[in-house]
N, C-alpha and C positions, 0 to 999 in steps of 0.2 A: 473439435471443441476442446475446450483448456481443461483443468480440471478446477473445480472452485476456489479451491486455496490457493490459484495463480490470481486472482481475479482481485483488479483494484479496489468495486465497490464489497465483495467480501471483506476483506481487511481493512477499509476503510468504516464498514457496520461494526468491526468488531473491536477496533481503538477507541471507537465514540463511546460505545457500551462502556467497554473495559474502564475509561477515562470518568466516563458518567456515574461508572456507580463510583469510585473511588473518590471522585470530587463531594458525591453526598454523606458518605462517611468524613468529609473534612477534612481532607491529607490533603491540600492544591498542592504542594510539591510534587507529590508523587503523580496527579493528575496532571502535571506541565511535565513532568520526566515521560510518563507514558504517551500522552499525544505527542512529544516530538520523537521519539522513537519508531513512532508506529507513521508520525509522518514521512520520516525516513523510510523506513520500508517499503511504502507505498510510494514512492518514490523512483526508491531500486525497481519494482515491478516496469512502472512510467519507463525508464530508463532504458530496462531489459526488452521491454517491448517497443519502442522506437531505434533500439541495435537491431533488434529482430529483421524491421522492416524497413530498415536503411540497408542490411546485407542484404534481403531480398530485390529489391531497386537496383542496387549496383551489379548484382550478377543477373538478372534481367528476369527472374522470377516474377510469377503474380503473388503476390502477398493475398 
């Protein structure tokens, strides 16, 4: 098992937050800077874990 701060729906709960409160204090810029950064990231995860289990497929591992 991963550890939680590898985990998409983790860092996907915590840009929405992070974006949520900053948009109620009435910054939207900084709440469009934050959500695509953090969409980014959660991303890179997407990314890292579909390399994961492309290499495992090619070298004939069970993922």
């Amino acid at each position: 098992m991963k550890p939680f701060y590898k985990s998409r729906k983790f860092w996907s709960a915590v840009i929405s937050a992070v974006a949520t409160v900053v948009a109620y204090y009435r910054d939207p810029e900084l709440a469009k800077l934050i959500a695509t950064v953090g969409a980014t990231l959660i991303a890179g995860f997407a990314l890292e874990d579909h390399g994961k289990a492309r290499a495992s497929i090619e070298l004939g591992n069970d993922a």
